[in-house]
N, C-alpha and C positions, 0 to 999 in steps of 0.2 A: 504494500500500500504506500502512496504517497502520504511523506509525513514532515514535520517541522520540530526541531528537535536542539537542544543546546547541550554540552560536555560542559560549561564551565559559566559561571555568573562572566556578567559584562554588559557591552556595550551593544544593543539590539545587530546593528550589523558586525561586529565582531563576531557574537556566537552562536548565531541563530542556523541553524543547516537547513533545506531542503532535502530531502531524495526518500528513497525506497526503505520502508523495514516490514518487517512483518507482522501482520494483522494480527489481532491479539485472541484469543478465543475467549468467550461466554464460560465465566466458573458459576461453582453455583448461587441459583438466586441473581445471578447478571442477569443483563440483553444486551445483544452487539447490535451498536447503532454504526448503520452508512450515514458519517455526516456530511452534510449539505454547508453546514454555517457555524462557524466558530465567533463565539462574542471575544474580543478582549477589554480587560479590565484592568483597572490600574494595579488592583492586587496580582495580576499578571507580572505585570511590567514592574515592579516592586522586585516581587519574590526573583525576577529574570536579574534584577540588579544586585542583589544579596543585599536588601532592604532591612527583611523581613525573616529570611534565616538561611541557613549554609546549607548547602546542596542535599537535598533526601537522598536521592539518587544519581547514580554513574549519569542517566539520561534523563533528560524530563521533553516528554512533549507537553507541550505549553496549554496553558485554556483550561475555566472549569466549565464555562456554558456554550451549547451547543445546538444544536437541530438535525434532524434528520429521520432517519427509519431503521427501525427495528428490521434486522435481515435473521437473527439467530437469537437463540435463546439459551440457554445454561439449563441443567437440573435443578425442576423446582419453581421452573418459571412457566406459565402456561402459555404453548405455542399454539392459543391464539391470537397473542401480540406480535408475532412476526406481520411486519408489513404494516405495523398501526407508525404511523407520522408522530414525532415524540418531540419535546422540548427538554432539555438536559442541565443539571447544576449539580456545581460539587464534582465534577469527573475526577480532577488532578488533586482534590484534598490528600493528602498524606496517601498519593498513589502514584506513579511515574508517569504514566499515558494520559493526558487530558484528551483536548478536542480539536486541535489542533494538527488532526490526521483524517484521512478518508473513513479511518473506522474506530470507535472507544467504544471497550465494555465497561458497563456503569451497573450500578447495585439497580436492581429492578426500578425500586422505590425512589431512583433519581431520575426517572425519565418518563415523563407525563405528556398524556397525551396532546396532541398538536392538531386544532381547527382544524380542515382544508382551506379555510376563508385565510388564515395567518400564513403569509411566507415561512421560510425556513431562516431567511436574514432577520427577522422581526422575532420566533423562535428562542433564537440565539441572542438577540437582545434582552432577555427575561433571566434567568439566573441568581446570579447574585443584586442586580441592583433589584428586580422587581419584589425578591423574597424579604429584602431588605426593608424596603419599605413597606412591605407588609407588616412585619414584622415591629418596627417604628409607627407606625401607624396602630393597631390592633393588640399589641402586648399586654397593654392597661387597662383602665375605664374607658366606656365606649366616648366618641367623640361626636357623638348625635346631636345636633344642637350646640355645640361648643367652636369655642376659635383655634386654630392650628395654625404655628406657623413653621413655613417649611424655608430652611436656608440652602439657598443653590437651588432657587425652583427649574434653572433650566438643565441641571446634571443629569444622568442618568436613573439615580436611585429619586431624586426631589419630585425628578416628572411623573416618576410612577405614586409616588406618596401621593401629589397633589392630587391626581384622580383617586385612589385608595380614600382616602381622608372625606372628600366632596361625593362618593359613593357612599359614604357611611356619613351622610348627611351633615358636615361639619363645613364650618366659612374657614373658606383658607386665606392664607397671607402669605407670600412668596417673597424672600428677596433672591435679587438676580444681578449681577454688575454692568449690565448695559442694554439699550435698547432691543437688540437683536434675542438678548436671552429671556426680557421682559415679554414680551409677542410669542416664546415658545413657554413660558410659565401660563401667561394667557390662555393658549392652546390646549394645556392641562387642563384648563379649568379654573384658576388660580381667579378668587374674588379680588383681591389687591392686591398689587405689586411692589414693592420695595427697591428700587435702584441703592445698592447701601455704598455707591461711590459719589452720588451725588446728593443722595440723601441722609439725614438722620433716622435710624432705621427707630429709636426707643422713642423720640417724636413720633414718630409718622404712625406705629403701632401704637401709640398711645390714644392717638386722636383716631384711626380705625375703630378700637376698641370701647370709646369714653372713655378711659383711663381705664376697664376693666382688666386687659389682658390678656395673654391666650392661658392654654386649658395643656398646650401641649407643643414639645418644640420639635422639630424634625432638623439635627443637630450632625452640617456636614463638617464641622471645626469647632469642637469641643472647648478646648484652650481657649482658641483665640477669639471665639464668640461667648465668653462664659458671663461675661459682666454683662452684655445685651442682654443675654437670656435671664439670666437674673431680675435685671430689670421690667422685665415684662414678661415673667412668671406668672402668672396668679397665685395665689396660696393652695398646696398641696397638687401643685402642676409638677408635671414630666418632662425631663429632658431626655429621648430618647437619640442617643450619639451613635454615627458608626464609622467616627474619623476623627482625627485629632492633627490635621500635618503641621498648624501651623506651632500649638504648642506642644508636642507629643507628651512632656510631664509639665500638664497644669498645675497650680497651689491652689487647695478649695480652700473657701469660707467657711468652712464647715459650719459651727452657728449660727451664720445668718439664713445658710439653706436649711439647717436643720430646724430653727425656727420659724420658716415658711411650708417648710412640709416638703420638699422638694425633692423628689423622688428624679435618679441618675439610672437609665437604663443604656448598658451599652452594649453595641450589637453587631452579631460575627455569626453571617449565616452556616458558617462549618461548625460549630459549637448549638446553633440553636433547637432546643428539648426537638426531639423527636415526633410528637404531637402536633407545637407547631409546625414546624416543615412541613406533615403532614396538610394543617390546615393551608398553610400558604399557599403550597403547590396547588391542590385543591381548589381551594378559592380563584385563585389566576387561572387554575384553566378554563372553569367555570365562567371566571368574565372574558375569555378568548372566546369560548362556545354561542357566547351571545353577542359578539362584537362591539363589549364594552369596554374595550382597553386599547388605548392608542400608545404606537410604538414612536420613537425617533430614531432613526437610522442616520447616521451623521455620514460614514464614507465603508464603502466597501473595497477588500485588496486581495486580491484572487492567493491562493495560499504559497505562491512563490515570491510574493511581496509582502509575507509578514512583516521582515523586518522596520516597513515602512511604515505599517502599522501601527506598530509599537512605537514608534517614537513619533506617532498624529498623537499617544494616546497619554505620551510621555512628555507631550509638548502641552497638554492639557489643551488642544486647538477646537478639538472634534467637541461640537454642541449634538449631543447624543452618541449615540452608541456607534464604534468601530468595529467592523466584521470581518472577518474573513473566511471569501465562500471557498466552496469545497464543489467543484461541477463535477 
């Protein structure tokens, strides 16, 4: 099989490979997916730089999310999912082979089923940011009637919050850093926007709100958003985080959060309980079945130009998701 593969952390074209290895077989409890569309993600492009940690394995094919179809199945697995159209997360967790090849075998239970109405590049955009935000979004007390606000409403995991959030009846609030990502926050769904380069964000939310506040924060910089969020907290509000670049060891307040109730939820879809996974996946395929979930597809790179992928993704350029198809 065509595959994309790296020997040693580095520089995307330094050690990125193309060519041939061998297709993996279906153990038990897998299915071998032919992929179509490999998502990359910054946890990619991190882990490829030795970010995040020193090499698992001699080889890693790269990518945890993916698309395609079920061709084989493993013992244990019911072959009548051969041939069912699938969406894929988690392949490369603490495993060598992600998706980032013609074919990955994934644990059954990562690989849900895929519309016919959804591309296999759109597929592949769902993963880690869509679980993400589910999971930021739904962890807590419901957000029915309440304000949310999502920071980085035009990223990959914010776009999907802001529909998750506005699906579960909630006013959303988005900030975004310039007009072009304001329009795709919009796009989401997003009731206000927030420019936080030109504006005062704990203003601008304050008078959104009457002074009241949100109910809930969707937190893409932990650190370096922590005194905003504070500020327009409500009492016994959630800040549910699943990034930190700009301060990676924040200093809490600890008593002044502790004496507003302010509950810190921080979130790693390869750690999150079993259940929810379950319910995320579930629920997102469920809003694909009925065509209530819009995707962003920012740039697509056929799999012999990953490495240039990696570094649209490293460049932080791509307003939406960068893919790379698999024909």
């Amino acid at each position: 099989m065509r595959a994309a593969w790296y020997e040693s952390l580095g520089p995307a074209r330094d050690v990125l490979r193309v060519g041939d290895l061998p297709a993996p077989d279906p153990q038990p409890g897998e299915v071998l997916v032919r992929v179509r569309a490999s998502g990359v993600n910054p946890h990619d492009v991190k882990k490829r730089l030795g970010r995040r940690a020193p090499m698992e394995f001699p080889r890693i094919v790269p990518h945890n999310d993916g698309a395609g179809v079920i061709e084989r199945v493993g013992p244990g697995v019911p072959a009548a999912r051969i041939g069912e159209r699938v969406w894929v997360h988690s392949a490369q967790w603490h495993r060598p082979f992600g998706t980032a090849a013609e074919y990955v075998a994934v644990p059954a239970d990562a690989a849900w089923p895929l519309p016919e109405g959804t591309g296999f590049a759109e597929g592949a955009a769902l993963g880690i940011p869509a679980m993400t935000a589910h999971r930021a979004v739904f962890a807590d007390e419901s957000v029915y009637g309440r304000r949310v606000l999502v920071h980085g409403g035009a990223g990959a995991v914010g776009y999907y919050a802001i529909q998750f959030a506005k699906t579960a009846g909630a006013e959303v609030i988005a900030t975004v850093s310039g007009p072009e990502k304001a329009a795709v926050a919009r796009e989401a769904g997003a009731d206000h926007v927030i420019d936080y380069r030109r504006e005062d964000v704990v203003q601008r939310v304050r008078d959104i709100t009457r002074g009241a506040g949100v109910a809930r924060i969707i937190e893409v910089d932990f650190g370096k958003n922590l005194e905003v969020d504070r500020a327009v907290l409500e009492p016994n509000g959630v800040i549910a985080a699943y990034a930190s670049e700009g301060d990676p060891t924040p200093t809490l307040p600890f008593y002044p959060m502790m004496f507003a109730g302010i509950t810190i939820r921080l979130i790693l879809v390869f750690v999150m309980p079993a259940d929810a996974l379950r319910r995320a996946a579930a629920d997102i395929s469920a809003m694909l079945a009925r065509g209530a979930l819009r995707h962003r597809i920012a740039e697509r790179f056929p799999l012999e130009r990953i490495a240039d992928a990696h570094e649209v993704v490293e460049r932080g350029a791509a307003i939406g998701k960068v893919v790379v198809e698999i024909p």
